[in-house]
Structures are given as structure tokens and as C-alpha cells.
C-alpha positions in Angstrom: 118.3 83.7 133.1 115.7 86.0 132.5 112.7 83.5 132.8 114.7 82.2 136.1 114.2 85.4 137.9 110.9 85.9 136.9 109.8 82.6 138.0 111.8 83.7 141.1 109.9 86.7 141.8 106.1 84.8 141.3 107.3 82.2 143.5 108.1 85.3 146.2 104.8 86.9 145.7 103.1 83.8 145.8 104.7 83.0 149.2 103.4 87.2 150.0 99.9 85.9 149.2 99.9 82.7 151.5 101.0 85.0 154.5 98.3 87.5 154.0 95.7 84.7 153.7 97.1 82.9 156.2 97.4 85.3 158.7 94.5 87.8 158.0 94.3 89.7 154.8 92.6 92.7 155.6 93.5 95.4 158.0 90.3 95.3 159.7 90.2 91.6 160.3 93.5 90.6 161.2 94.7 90.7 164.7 98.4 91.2 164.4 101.2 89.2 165.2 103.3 88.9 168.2 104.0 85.7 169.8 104.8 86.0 173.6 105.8 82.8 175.2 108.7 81.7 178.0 109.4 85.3 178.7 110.2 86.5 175.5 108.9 89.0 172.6 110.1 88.1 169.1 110.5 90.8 167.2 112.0 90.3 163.5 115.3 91.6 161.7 115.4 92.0 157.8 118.1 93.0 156.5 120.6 93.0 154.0 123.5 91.2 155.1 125.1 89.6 151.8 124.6 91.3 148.3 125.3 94.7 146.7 124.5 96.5 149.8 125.6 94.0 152.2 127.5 97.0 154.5 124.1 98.8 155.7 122.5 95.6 156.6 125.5 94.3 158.6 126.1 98.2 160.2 122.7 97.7 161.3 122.9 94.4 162.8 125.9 95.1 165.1 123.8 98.7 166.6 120.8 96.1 167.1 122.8 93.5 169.2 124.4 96.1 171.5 121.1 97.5 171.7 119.1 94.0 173.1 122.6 93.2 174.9 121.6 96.5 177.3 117.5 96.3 176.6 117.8 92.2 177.8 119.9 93.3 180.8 116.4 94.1 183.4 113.9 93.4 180.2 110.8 95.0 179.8 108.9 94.1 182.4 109.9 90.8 182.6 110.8 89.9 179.6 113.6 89.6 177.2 113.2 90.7 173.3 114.3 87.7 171.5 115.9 88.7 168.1 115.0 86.3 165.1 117.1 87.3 161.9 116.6 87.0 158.2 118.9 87.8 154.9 117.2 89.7 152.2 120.9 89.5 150.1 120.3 93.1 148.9 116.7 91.5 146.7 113.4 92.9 147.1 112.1 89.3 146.1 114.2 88.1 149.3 112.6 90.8 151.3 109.1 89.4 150.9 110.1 86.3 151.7 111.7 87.5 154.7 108.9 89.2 156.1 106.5 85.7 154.8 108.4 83.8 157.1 108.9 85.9 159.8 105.2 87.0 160.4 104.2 83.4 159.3 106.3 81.3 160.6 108.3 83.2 163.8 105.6 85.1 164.9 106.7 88.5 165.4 105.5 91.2 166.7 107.7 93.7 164.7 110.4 93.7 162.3 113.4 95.8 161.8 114.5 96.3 158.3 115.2 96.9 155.7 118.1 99.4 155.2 116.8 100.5 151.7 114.0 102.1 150.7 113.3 99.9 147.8 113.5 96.1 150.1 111.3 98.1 152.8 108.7 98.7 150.6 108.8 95.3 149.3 107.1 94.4 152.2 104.7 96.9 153.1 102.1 95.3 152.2 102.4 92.1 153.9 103.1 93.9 157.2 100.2 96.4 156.9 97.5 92.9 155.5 98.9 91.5 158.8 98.6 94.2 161.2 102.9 93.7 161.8 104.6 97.3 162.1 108.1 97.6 160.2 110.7 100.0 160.8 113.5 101.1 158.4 116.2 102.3 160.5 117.8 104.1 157.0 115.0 103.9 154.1 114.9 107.5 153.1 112.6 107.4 150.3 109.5 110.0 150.6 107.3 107.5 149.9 108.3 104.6 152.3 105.6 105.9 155.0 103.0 107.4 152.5 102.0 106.5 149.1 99.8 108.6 146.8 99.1 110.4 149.8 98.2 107.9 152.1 99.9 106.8 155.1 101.3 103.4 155.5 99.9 103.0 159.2 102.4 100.1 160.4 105.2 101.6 158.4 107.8 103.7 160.7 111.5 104.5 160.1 114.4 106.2 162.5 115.6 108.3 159.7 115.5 111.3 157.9 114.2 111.8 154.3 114.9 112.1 151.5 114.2 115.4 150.3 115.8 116.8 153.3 119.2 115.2 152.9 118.9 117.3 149.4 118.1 120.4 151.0 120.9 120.6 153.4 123.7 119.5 150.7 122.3 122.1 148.5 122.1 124.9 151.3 125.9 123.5 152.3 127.2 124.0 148.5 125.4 127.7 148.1 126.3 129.3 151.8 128.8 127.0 153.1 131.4 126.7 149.6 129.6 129.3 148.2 129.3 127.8 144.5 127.6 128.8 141.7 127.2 126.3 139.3 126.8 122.2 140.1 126.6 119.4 138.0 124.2 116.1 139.1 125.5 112.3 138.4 122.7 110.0 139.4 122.1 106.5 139.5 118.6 106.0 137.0 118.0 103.1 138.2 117.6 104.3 142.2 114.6 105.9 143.6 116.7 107.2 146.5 119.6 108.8 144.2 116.9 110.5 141.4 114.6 111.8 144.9 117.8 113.2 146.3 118.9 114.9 142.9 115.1 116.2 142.7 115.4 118.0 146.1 119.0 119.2 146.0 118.6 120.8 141.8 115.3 122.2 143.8 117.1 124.0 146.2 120.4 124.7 144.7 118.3 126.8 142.1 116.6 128.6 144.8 119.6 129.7 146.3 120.6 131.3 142.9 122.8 128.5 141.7 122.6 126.7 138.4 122.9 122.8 137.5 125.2 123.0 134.6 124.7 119.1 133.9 123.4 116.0 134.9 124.5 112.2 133.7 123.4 109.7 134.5 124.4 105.4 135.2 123.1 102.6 136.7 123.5 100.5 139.7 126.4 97.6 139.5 128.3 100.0 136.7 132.1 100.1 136.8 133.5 102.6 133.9 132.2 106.2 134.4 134.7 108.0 132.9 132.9 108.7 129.9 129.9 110.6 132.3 132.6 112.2 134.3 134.8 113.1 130.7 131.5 115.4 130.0 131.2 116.5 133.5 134.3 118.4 133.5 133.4 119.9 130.2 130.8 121.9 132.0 133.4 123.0 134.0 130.8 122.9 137.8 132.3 124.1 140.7 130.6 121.2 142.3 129.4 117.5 142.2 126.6 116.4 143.6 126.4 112.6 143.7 123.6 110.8 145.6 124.0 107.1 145.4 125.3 104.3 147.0 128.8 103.4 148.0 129.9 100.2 145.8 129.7 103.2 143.0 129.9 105.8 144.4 133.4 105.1 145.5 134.5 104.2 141.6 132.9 107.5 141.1 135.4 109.6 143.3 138.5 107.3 142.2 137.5 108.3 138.4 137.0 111.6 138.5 140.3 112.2 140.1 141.6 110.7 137.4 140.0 112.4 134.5 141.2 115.7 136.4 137.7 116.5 137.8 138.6 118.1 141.1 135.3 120.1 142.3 134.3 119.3 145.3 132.3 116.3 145.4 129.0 115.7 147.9 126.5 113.1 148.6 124.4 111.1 151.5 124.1 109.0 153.9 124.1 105.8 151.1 128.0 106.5 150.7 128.7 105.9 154.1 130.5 102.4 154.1 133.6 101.9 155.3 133.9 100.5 152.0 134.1 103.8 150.4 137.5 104.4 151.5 139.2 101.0 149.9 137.2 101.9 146.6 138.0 105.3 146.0 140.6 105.5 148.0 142.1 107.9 151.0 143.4 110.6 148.4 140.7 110.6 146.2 138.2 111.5 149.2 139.1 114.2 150.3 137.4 117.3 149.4 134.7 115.5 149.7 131.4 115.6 152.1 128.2 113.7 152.8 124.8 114.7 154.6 124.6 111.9 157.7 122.3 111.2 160.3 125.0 111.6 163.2 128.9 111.6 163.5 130.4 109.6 166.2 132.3 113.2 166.1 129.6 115.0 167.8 130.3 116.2 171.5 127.0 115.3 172.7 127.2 113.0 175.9 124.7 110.5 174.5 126.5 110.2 171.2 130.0 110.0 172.9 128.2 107.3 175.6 126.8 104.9 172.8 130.4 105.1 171.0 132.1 104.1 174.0 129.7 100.7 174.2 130.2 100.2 170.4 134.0 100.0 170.5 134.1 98.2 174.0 132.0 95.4 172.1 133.4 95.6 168.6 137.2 95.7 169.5 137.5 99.3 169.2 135.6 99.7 165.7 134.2 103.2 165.4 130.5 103.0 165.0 129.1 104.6 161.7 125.5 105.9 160.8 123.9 102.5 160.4 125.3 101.3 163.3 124.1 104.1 165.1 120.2 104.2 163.2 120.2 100.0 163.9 121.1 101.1 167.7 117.9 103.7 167.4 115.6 101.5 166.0 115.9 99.4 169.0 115.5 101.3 171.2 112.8 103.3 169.3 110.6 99.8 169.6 111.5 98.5 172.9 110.1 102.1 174.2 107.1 101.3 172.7 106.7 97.8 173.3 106.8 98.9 177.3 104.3 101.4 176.7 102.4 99.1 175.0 102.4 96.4 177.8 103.4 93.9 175.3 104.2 92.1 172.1 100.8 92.9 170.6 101.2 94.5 167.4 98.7 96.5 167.1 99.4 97.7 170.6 103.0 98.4 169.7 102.0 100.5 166.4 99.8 102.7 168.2 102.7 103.0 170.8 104.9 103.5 167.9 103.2 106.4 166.4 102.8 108.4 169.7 106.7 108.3 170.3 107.4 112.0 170.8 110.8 113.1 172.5 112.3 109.5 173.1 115.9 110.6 173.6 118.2 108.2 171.0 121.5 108.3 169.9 121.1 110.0 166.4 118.8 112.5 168.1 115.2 113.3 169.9 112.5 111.2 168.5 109.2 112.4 167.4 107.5 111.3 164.7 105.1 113.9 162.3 101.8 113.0 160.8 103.2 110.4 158.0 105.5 108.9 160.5 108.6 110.5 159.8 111.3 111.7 162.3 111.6 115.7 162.9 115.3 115.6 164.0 118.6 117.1 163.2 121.0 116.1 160.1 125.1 116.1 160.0 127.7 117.1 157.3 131.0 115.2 157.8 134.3 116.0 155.5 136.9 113.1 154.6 139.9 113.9 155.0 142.5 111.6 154.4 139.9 108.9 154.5 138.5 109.5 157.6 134.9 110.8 158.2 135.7 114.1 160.5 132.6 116.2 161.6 131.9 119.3 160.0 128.4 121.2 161.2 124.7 119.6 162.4 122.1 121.0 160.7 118.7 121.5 162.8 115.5 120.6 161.0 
């Protein structure tokens, strides 16, 4: 098994390597993709839409296709954005090979995806060798954008970070509930959950609180009782637990059941409406998560997109991928036009002078490393459903 994989991964980066050869394999020599013919601009989707994390890539999907639906109605002068879609089944491995083929082979002039941190950086380098820009529509991670501090010039994303999610659930548990004491249950094996626990225990502290604990599991886990057993040892007034759904959700159900009734918190990686059938409506509530947007929120423009979503979708309340999927759309057909094109060197520059495009999950302008200055949400569950609590300005 283990020599399976491995030979599964070469085989991906050997596929990475042909692409940047093929295609250009320097910044300063390549000439970018986009392929403009018939009418049409290809631009690229990948995403994860089967494996552990199937939820965000299929969220995303459905706000991308009402997105083109409206963008494809008068075009961009004259011409229709042509979606071209790939599965990266929740694997960074498949992630390369996404963006191989669809720089390669489709031609792209920009891809969407992925909805993780860790499958977007997968392919950053293939899409900065090739000149391509990317945009995560939900990988938080600091260091998506900018590694060892320097930027990734065709990287962009519609999010939030990371280390702001953290600061607003620890400035909601210290002002809002007004706690003391927090325990931290991270998943070790995640980037995004031990980034968010870094930034929250940062915070929280600041504010005078103490983390009384912090355990610890890893990603496809089923049995945490034993974590959340010592958890309520410490006796915390409150749980902070930053990680994705398909645990997070066994998470909640357990500690209900070992008596662990704090009030529990994380991001936006628990929004799924999976969540509710795993931990189940009585086990949620009490419970809150730091979001991008709430299809709650009073604002014309959010209440406008929700009432496209649910016409199209049989009156299924969009969520915060659908919503940041929706975005990113938008966010690149803007700058296609200003660009005048599907060139994609043409489109990043565009891309990285966006500044007050107005979207759905809020104003758009990017900072120096690319990253979105907007505002952040706290919903409550109550009785399952995600109800809006506050927005939280940057």
C-alpha cells in the first residue's frame, strides 16, 4: 500500500514536471496560458468534489455555476467564460494533476480551486512556472499567498485568513461569553487547525484568558472520547476546536456524551451541512463558528445572491462555500474585463489591482500579499440551524 502511494505521488510530480517544461518553466520566459477561441475564455475549476472533504468542493461548484449562468448572460465583451472542471478527491497528488492537465491540456487562463489550503498549494508551483493565476475561494492558510516571506505572484484567494478567524473567536470567547479559561482540541495533522489554534491561544492569552489544555488527533479519527475524557478534567469554560467537519461533528456528538458541556467554537472548515447529521441537532447547540458571511445578514447584496441560489437549487439555503465559489467568479470575470482578455498574465495583474469590487461575502480589496481586507461573521446553531450572531469588521 505504502509503496502504491508513493509510486502514486512520483507519477503526480512527474506529470508537474512535464507541464512546467512543456509549457514554460520559468516565470520570466513563459507566456501564460489562456486559450481564446469561438467566443470563449476557459478558465479552470479544481476542486474537491469526492473524498474527505468532498462538501467544500461541491458548495463551491454550485456558487460557480450560478455565477457563469449570470456572467454568460451579456458576456464579457463578447464572450462567454467556458468552465472546464476537474476532481482533486480531497488528494494533493490529484491536485497536481488537476492543474497538469488543465494548463496543459485545456488551456486555461485561470483556475479556481482548491477549497483547502493544503490541495491549493499543491499546485502553486505549476501555476506560478506557467504564468496561470489560481484562486482559492476558502484556503485560509497564512502561507497560501506568501512563503518564507515571498509572495506567490499568481496565487489569489476570496477568503479571509487564518490568523484572523483565530482572533475573532478568541475576542468572541473573552468579551462576548466572557470566559476565562479554554481548552484547544486540534487536528496535528492540519496546517489550517494548528495555524488557527496558534492565533486564537495568541489572543485568548492577551485578553487575560488562560488555555487550560490542549489534545490533540488526527484527520480521519473516529473515537475521541479519550481527548475529550481529559478535556473535562480541566474543567475550561470553553472549547476551541478548529478543524474540519467529518470530525469535527463526532467531536460535538462525544463530548455531549462524556458530559462536556462548555461552549464549543470553531471556523469556517465546520461549515458542512454535514455537521448537523454527524453531531447532530442537540448536540450543536451552544455552539458557534467564525464564517465568511451568513445568508442571515440583512445586507441587500447578500439577501439578492440568496434569492438566485434557492431559485436555482430548489430552495437550498446557500452556505459559505457556496457563497466564496459565487465570489471567486465574479472576483475573476472583473478582472478578465479589465484585462481585455483571457491572457493570463493580463488577468493577474488585473487580479491584483482588484480594490472595492463589491461581492457577495463583502468589498474586495486585496493587501500587499494578496489577501482580502474584508469583514468576518459569527453564526450560533441552534437546533441545528446556522442563525447569525454579529459581523466582525477587519
Amino acid at each position: 500500500m505504502r509503496k502504491r502511494k508513493l509510486a502514486g505521488v512520483f507519477a503526480s510530480f512527474m506529470l508537474a514536471a512535464g507541464v512546467m517544461a512543456g509549457c514554460g518553466s520559468s516565470t520570466s520566459t513563459s507566456s501564460g496560458g489562456g486559450d481564446e477561441k469561438g467566443g470563449e475564455i476557459k478558465i479552470g475549476a479544481n476542486l474537491e468534489l469526492s473524498g474527505g472533504v468532498a462538501s467544500y468542493g461541491q458548495s463551491i461548484k454550485e456558487g460557480i455555476d450560478l455565477a457563469l449562468e449570470e456572467i454568460n448572460k451579456e458576456g464579457i465583451d463578447g464572450k462567454k467564460l467556458k468552465l472546464v472542471v476537474v476532481d482533486n478527491k480531497s488528494e494533493a497528488p490529484e491536485a497536481i494533476n488537476g492543474a497538469t492537465k488543465l494548463i496543459s491540456q485545456d488551456k486555461v487562463s485561470a483556475i479556481i480551486g482548491a477549497a483547502t489550503s493544503g490541495n491549493t498549494k499543491a499546485q502553486i508551483e505549476i501555476a506560478q512556472s506557467n504564468n496561470v493565476p489560481i484562486i482559492t475561494p476558502t484556503g485560509t492558510a497564512a502561507d497560501v499567498t506568501v512563503k518564507d516571506g515571498k509572495l506567490n505572484d499568481f496565487v489569489f484567494r476570496t477568503c479571509f485568513i487564518d490568523p484572523f478567524q483565530g482572533t475573532v473567536a478568541a475576542n468572541f470567547a473573552a468579551k462576548e461569553l466572557k470566559v476565562k479559561t479554554a481548552a484547544v482540541f486540534i487536528d496535528s495533522s492540519s496546517d489550517y487547525s494548528k495555524g488557527l489554534a496558534a492565533s486564537f491561544k495568541e489572543k485568548f492569552e492577551k485578553e487575560g484568558g488562560k488555555v487550560v489544555t490542549q489534545e490533540a488527533y488526527v484527520a480521519k479519527d473516529t473515537d475521541f472520547h479519550a481527548q475529550l475524557t481529559n478535556i473535562k478534567g480541566k474543567n475550561p469554560e470553553f472549547v476551541f476546536v478548529p478543524g474540519y467537519y467529518e470530525e469535527v461533528g463526532l467531536i460535538v456528538k462525544q463530548a455531549r456524551e462524556v458530559g462536556l458541556d462548555a461552549p464549543m467554537m470553531g471556523a469556517d472548515g465546520w461549515d458542512s451541512p454535514k455537521l448537523v447529521e454527524l453531531a447532530g441537532k442537540d448536540a450543536l447547540n451552544n455552539t458557534f463558528i467564525t464564517n465568511h458571511y451568513s445568508s442571515g445578514d440583512s445586507d441587500q447584496k447578500v439577501q439578492e445572491f440568496v434569492k438566485a441560489f434557492k431559485a436555482k437549487y430548489k430552495d437550498k439555503s446557500p452556505d459559505a462555500f457556496n457563497a466564496l465559489g459565487y465570489d471567486s467568479a465574479y472576483f475573476l470575470a472583473d478582472a478578465i474585463k479589465r484585462a481585455g482578455g483571457g491572457d493570463s498574465k493580463k488577468i493577474q495583474k488585473a487580479l491584483a489591482e482588484t480594490s472595492g469590487l463589491e461581492l457577495v461575502t463583502g468589498q474586495m480589496k486585496l493587501d500587499k500579499d494578496h489577501n482580502p481586507i474584508k469583514s468576518a461573521v459569527i453564526l450560533e446553531y441552534k437546533d441545528g440551524e446556522q442563525t447569525f450572531k454579529t459581523k466582525v469588521n477587519p
